[in-house]
Each structure stands twice: as structure tokens, then as C-alpha cells.
C-alpha positions in Angstrom: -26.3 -5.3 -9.6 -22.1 -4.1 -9.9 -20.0 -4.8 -7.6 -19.1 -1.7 -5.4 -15.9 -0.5 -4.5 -16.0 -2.3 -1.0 -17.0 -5.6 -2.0 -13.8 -5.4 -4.3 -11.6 -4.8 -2.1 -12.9 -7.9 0.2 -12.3 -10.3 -3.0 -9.1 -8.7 -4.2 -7.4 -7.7 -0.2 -8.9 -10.7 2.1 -11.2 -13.9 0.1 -10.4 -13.9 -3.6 -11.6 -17.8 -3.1 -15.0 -16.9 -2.3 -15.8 -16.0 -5.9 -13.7 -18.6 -6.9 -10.2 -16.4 -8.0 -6.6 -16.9 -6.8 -4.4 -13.8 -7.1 -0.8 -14.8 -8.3 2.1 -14.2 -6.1 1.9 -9.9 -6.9 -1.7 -9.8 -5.8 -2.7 -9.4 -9.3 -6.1 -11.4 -11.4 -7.2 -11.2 -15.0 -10.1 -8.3 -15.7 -11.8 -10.5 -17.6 -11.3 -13.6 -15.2 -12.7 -11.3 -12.3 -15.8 -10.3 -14.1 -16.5 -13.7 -15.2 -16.4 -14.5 -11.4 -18.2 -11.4 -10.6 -21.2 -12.5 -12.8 -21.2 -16.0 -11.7 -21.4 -15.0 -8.1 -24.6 -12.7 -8.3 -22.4 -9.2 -9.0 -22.7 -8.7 -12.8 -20.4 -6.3 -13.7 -19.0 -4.6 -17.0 -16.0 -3.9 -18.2 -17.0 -0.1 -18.0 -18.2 0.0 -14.6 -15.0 -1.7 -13.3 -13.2 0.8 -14.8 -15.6 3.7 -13.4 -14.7 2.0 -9.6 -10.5 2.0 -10.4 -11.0 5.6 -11.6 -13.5 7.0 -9.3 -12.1 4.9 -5.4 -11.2 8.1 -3.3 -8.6 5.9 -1.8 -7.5 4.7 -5.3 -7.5 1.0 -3.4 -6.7 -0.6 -7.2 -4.5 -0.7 -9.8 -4.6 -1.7 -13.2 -1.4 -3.3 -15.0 0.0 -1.1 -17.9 -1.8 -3.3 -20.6 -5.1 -2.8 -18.2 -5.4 -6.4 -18.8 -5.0 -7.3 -14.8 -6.1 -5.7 -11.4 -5.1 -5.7 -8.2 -5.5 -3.9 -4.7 -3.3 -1.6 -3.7 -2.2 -2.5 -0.4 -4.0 -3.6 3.2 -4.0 -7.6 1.8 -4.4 -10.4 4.5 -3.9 -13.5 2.0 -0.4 -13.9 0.9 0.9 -11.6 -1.8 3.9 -10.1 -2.6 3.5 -6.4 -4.0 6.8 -5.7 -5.1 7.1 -1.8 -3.5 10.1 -1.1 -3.0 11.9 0.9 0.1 11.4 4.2 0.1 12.2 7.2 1.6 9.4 9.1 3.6 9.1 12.4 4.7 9.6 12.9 8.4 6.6 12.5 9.8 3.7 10.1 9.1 0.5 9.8 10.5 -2.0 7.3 11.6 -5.5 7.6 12.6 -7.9 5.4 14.7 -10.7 5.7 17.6 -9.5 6.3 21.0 -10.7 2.5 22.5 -7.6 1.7 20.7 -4.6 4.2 22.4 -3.9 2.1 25.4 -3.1 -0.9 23.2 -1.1 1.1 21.0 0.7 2.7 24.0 1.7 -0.5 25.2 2.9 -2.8 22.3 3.1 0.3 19.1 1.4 0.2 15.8 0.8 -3.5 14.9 0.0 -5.2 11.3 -2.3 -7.5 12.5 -3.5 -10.0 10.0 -2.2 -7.7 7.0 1.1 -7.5 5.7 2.0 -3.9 6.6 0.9 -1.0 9.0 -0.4 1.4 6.8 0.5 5.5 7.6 -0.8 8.7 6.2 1.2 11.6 4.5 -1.2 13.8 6.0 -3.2 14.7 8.8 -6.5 14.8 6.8 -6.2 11.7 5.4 -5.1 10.2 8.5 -8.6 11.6 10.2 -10.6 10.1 7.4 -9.2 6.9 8.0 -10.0 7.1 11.8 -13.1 8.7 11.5 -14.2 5.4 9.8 -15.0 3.8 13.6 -15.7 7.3 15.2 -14.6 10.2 16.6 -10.2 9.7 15.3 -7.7 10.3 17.0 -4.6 11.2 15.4 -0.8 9.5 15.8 2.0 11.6 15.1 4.9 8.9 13.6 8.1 10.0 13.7 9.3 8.2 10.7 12.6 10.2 10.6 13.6 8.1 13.8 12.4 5.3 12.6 14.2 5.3 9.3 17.5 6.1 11.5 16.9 3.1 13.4 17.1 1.0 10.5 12.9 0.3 9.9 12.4 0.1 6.3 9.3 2.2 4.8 7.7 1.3 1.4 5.0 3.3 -0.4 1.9 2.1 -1.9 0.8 2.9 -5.8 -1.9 5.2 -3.9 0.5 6.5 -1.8 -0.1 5.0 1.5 2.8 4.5 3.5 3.7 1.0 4.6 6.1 -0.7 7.4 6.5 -3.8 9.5 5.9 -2.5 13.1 5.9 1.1 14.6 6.9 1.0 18.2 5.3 3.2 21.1 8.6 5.2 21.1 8.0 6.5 17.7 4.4 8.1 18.3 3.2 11.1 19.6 0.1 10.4 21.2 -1.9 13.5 21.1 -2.5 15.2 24.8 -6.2 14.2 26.5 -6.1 10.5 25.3 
């Protein structure tokens, strides 16, 4: 059976070891090294079909180097990588969604990175929706990256064009009214 687009982006984001990879300091691992480890650890998969998941990932969560002859996620790591993105500009307002259990927390300590290395913010409501609507009913977060930018945060975007920063404080979201 091929490996899916989610058990990818465990091995590539979060446990590389368990198939027995280590990404190098950008994040990045052989294709060919990957599917050798792919195929040793139960998930056969060719060349082709890897492809077909870079390609096909509605998020695009991967990306291949220019030769194709590497691949790495995107963004939302939690071992220790260094993706090279460097600051940029956003627009003025980002957007982040999630599940209403999680408002109070926000309201009191802002938009945290947890165990990855970024927060990760939407262009667009939709997307930001999607991305809630992953745990239930979302619950959208109007950032006001403008404010942020003024005050010095720095912003970096994502070859898939998420949005990524250290920390968004409660004084830079809208919270939307009811929640």
C-alpha cells in the first residue's frame, strides 16, 4: 500500500526517525532515500505516486528541490529544521482558524507555536475555515498583521503560501462576536 499524504507529513514534519530518516538542517531528505525507507517500513511507494501526492496535496504540504532529487514539508515542523523563508511582507490582515474550546486560551496568552516552529496564518478566510473546520465547527481570528508588522514582529511565508510568525498576541486578534 502508498503512503498517503498524511502519513508524509508525520515522517517529513514530526518523526522522520521512525522510518529510519534524518532530514538535514533545511528539512530536506533524498527521494530515493525516502522511498527506500518507505518500502522497508511496510509503505511501498513509487516514484510516480510520490509525485502524484506533491502534485495533487490541496495544502501543497511538500516541496520538491529544483533537481526533484529531494523533498521536504513545507512548514508546521516540530523536529528541528531551519527552512530558510525569508521575512516578508504580508498583507494587512491574516487569518487563523480553530474550534471555539480554544478562544479563552487564546484570549488570554495570543496565538502560540506550541511544539512547532511558527504560528501558521491564512491569507484568506476560506482557507482559514478549512483549517478550523478540521476539529469542528471553526471559528475564525481576524490578525491584524499590519500592527503587528509596525510593532516590529517579523512574518515569513511558506512555499505554499501559509503565513508564518513567532507569537501573535491577544492584542492583535479580532475575536469574532458570540465566542
Amino acid at each position: 500500500m502508498p503512503a498517503t499524504s498524511k502519513f508524509l507529513s508525520y515522517v517529513l514534519r514530526h518523526r522522520p526517525d521512525e522510518i529510519g530518516l534524518s532530514l538535514d538542517a533545511a528539512g530536506w531528505v533524498g527521494v530515493d532515500d525516502l522511498l527506500d525507507a518507505l518500502a522497508a517500513h511496510g509503505e511501498p511507494t513509487t516514484h510516480d505516486q510520490l509525485l502524484a501526492i506533491v502534485r495533487t496535496n490541496d495544502k501543497q504540504r511538500f516541496a520538491l528541490s529544483e533537481d526533484g532529487a529531494r523533498i521536504r514539508a513545507s512548514q508546521g515542523h516540530s523536529v528541528d529544521v531551519e527552512l530558510g523563508y525569508a521575512p516578508a511582507e504580508p498583507p494587512p490582515v491574516l487569518f487563523h482558524g480553530t474550534v471555539e474550546k480554544f478562544v479563552d486560551s487564546i484570549r488570554a496568552t495570543g496565538l502560540r507555536k506550541g511544539e512547532r516552529h511558527h504560528v501558521h496564518l491564512s491569507a484568506d478566510e476560506a482557507t482559514a475555515s478549512k483549517v478550523g473546520g478540521r476539529r469542528g465547527k471553526p471559528v475564525i481570528l481576524r490578525i491584524d498583521a499590519s500592527a503587528m508588522r509596525a510593532a516590529g514582529h517579523a512574518f515569513f511565508r511558506s512555499a505554499n503560501g501559509v503565513w508564518l510568525t513567532e507569537h501573535v498576541a491577544a492584542e492583535f486578534i479580532a475575536f469574532p462576536s458570540g465566542v
